[in-house]
C-alpha positions in Angstrom: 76.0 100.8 -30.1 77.7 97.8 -30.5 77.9 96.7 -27.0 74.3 97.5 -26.6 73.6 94.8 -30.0 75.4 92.0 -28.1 73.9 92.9 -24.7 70.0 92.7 -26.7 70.9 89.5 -27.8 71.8 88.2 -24.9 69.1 89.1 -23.6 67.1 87.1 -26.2 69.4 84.2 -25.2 68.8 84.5 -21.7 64.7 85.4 -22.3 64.9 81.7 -24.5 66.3 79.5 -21.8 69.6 79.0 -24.0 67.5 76.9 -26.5 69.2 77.9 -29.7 72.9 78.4 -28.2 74.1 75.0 -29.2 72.8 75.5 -32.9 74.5 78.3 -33.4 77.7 77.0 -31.6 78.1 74.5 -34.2 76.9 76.5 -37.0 80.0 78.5 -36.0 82.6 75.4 -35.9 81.3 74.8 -39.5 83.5 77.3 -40.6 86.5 76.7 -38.4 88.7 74.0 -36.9 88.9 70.5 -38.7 86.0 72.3 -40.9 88.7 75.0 -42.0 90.1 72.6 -45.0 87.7 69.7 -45.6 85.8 71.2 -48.0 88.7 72.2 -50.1 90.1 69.1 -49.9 86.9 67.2 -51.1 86.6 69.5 -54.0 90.2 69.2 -54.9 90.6 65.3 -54.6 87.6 64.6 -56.1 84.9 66.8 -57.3 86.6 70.2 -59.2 90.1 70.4 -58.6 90.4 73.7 -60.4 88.0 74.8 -57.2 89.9 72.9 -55.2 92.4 75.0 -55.7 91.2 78.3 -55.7 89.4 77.5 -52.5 92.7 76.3 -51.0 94.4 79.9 -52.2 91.3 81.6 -50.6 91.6 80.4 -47.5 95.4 80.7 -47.1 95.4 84.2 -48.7 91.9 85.6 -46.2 92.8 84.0 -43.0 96.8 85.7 -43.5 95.4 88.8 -43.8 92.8 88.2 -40.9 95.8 87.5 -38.8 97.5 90.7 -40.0 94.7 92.6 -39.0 94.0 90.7 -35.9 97.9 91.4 -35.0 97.8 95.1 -36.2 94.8 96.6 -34.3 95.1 94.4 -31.3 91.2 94.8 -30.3 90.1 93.2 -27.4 86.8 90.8 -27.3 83.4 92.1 -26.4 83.1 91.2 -22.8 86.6 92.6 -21.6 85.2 96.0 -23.2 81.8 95.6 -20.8 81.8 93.1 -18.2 77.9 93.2 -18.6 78.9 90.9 -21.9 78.9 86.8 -20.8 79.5 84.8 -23.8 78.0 81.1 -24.6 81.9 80.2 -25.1 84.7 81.7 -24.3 87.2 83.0 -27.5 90.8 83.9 -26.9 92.5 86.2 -28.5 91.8 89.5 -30.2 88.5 90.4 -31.8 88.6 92.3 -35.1 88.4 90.9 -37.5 86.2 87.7 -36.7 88.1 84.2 -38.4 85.1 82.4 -38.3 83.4 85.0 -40.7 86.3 85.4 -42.6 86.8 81.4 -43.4 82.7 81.2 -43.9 83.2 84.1 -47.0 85.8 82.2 -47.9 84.2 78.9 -48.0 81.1 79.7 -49.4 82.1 83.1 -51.4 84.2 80.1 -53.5 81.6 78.1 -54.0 79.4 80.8 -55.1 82.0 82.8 -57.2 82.6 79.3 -58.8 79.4 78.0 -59.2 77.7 81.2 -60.0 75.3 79.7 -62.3 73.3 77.6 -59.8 71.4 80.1 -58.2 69.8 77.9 -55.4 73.2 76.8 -54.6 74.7 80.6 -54.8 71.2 81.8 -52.4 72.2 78.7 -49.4 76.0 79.6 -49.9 75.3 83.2 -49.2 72.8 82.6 -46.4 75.3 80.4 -44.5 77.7 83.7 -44.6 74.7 85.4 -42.9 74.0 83.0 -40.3 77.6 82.6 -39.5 77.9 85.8 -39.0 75.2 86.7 -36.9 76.5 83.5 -34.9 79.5 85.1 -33.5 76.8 87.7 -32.2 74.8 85.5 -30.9 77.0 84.2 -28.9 78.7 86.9 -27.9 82.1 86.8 -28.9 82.3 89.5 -31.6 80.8 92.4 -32.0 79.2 93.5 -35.5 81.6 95.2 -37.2 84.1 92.5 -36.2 82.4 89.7 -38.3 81.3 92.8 -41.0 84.8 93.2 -41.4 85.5 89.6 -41.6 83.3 88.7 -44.1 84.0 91.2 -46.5 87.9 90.7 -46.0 86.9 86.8 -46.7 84.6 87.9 -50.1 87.1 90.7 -51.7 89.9 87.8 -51.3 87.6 85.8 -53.3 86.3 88.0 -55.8 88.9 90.5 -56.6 91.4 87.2 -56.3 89.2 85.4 -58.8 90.7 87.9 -61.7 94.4 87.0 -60.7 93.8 83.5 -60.6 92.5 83.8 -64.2 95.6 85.6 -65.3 98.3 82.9 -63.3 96.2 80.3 -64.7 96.2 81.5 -68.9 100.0 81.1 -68.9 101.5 78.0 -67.2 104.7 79.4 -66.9 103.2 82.1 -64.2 102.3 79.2 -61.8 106.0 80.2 -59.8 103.8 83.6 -58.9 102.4 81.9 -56.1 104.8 80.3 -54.4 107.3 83.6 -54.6 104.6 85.5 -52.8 103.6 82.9 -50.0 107.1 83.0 -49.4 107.7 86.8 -49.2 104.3 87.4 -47.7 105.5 84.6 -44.9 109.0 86.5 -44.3 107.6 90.1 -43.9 104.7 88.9 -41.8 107.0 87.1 -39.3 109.2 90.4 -38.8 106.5 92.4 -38.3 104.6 90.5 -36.1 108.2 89.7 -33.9 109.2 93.8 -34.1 105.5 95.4 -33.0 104.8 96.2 -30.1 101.5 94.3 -28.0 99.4 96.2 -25.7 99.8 94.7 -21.9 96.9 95.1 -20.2 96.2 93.3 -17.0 92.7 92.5 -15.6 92.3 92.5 -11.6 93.5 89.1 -11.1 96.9 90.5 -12.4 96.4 88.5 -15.5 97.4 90.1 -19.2 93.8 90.4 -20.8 95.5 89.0 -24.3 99.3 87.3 -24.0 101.0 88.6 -27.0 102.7 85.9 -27.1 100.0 83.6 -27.5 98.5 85.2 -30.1 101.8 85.1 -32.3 101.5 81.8 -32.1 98.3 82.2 -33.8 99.9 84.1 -36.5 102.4 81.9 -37.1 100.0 78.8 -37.6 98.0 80.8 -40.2 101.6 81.7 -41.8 102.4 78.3 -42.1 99.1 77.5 -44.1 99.4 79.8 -46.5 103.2 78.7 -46.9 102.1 75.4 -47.4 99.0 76.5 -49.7 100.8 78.5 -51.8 103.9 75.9 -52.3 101.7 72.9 -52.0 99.5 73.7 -54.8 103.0 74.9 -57.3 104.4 70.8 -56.2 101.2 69.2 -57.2 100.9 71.0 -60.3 104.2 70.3 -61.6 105.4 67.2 -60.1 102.2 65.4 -58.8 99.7 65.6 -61.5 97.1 63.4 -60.3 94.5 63.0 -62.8 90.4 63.5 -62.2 90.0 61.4 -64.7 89.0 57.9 -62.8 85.6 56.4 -61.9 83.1 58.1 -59.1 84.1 55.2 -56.7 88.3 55.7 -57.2 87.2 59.8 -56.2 84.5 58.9 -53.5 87.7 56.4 -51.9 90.0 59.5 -52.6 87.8 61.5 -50.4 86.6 59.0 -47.5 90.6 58.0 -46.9 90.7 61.8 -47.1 88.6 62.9 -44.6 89.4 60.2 -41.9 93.3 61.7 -42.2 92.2 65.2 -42.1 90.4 64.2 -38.6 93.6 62.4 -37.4 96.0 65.1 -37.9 93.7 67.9 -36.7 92.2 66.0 -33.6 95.0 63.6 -32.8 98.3 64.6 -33.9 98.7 68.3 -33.6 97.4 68.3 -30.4 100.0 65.7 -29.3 102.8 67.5 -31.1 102.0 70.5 -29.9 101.9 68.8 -26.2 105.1 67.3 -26.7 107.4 70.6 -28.2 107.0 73.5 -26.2 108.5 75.5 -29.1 106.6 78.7 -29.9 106.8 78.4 -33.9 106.1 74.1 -33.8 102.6 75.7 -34.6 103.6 76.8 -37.8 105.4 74.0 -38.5 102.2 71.8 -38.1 99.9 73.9 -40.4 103.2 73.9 -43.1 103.4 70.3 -43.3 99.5 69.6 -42.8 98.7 71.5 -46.6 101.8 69.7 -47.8 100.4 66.2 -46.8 97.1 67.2 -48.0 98.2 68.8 -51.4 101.0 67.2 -52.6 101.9 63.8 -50.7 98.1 62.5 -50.3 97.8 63.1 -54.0 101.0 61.5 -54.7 100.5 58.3 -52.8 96.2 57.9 -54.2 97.3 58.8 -57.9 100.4 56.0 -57.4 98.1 53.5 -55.6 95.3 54.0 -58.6 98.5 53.6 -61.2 99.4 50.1 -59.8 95.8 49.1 -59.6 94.9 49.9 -63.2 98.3 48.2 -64.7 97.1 45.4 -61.8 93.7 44.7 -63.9 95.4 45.1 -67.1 98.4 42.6 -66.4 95.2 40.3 -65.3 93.5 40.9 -68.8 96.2 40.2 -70.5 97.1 37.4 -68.8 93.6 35.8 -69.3 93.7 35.8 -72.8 96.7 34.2 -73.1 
């Protein structure tokens, strides 16, 4: 039955000259790659950074357990199960359950769990879930229960999560929580996925259909974010501080600055790294210290830089009326 969904809609593709392919290509790359953390950053630096942070813990906490399951049930993509199946893009790795839908609930679950009062808001939130969703269909890279799965793994994080949030967040001295479990969760995750065994299945070219080892790699970058989520966020809180409390042009700064470094490190600088060191965990290593830079040190070096400019104008004040 499932098959048989992609295959209609690729029919539609096809009986459409391709027209709508590229929209929901992008519409699908909202919810992943540089996407991934821009949206909790601009909250965090400079809109909400109580949703800031829940959105970072979101994300970090769904896409470790997406990788879990991706790692567990090992299911290959659509088209190596019928070879009817010819995607708009190509997707490596398994298929259950779909990131992109998981990252999308995450995304704009948040934003609706948090601003639950705004109804419009909530209603364009939960239709971009939809549309994401039927994206990965569209194109022909997951099949429906994949991005079913995904999205609900992606919501229960947020809602049930909401409630345990609530309870870290009433007693200040609970905040250690956090980083105990990124930090256990991390451990366990990395001997499990190192210990289980990988189906090896080879297509007629004599090529595996999924390297196992490729998609550790995978697991280990999504390990590292929520190491660096889950420690990041316990840093800023008690050492960093930055305030919220400055003018809509110091946060819109905050946030431009921002965005330009998020761009760098995921366009430019990963990639080179990751060129450079052929180590299988420099991955993980990466998506660590990208959070940290994002969470704590960013912070750190905006809140110190908005420090030295306020005592700047007040020397200057002072200095004028003498």
């Amino acid at each position: 039955m499932d098959i048989q969904y992609i295959l209609a809609l690729q029919n539609l593709r096809e009986a459409m000259g391709g027209v709508l392919n590229e929209f929901f290509v992008q519409i699908s790359d909202l919810s992943y790659g540089v996407f991934i953390w821009m949206l909790a950053c601009i909250l965090f630096w400079g809109v909400d950074k109580k949703s800031g942070r829940f959105l970072f813990l979101n994300i970090g906490f769904s896409r470790f357990f997406m990788q879990l399951l991706k790692l567990t049930f090992c299911v290959y993509r659509p088209w190596v199960r019928s070879s009817k199946i010819v995607p708009v893009e190509t997707a490596s790795g398994y298929s259950f359950p779909s990131g992109h839908s998981v990252t999308a609930a995450s995304n704009y679950g948040t934003v609706m769990q948090r601003y639950k009062n705004n109804r419009p808001l909530c209603i364009l939130m939960g239709f971009m879930i939809i549309l994401t969703m039927f994206s990965r269909n569209y194109i022909g890279v997951h099949t429906p229960q994949d991005v079913c799965v995904g999205a609900a793994l992606g919501l229960f994080v947020v809602f049930a999560g909401a409630r345990l949030w609530e309870w870290l967040e009433a007693d200040s001295k609970r905040d250690y929580i956090i980083p105990c479990a990124g930090i256990i969760l991390t451990v366990l995750f990395l001997v499990y996925i190192s210990l289980k065994s990988y189906p090896m299945d080879y297509a007629a070219d004599g090529k595996l259909l999924v390297d196992p080892a490729k998609m550790m790699k995978d697991g280990y970058k999504d390990a590292g974010r929520l190491l660096g989520v889950t420690l990041g966020l316990f840093l800023e809180k008690r050492f960093v501080k930055f305030s919220m409390d400055v003018s809509l042009q110091k946060k819109v700064a905050r946030c431009a600055v921002g965005v330009l470094l998020i761009i760098f490190y995921e366009k430019a600088f990963m990639p080179i790294i990751s060129d450079l060191v052929s180590l299988s965990w420099i991955g993980m290593v990466l998506t660590f210290a990208e959070l940290i830079l994002f969470i704590v040190i960013y912070p750190l070096c905006f809140s110190k830089a908005e420090e030295l400019g306020k005592s700047g104008k007040k020397a200057k004040l002072q200095a004028n009326k003498a």
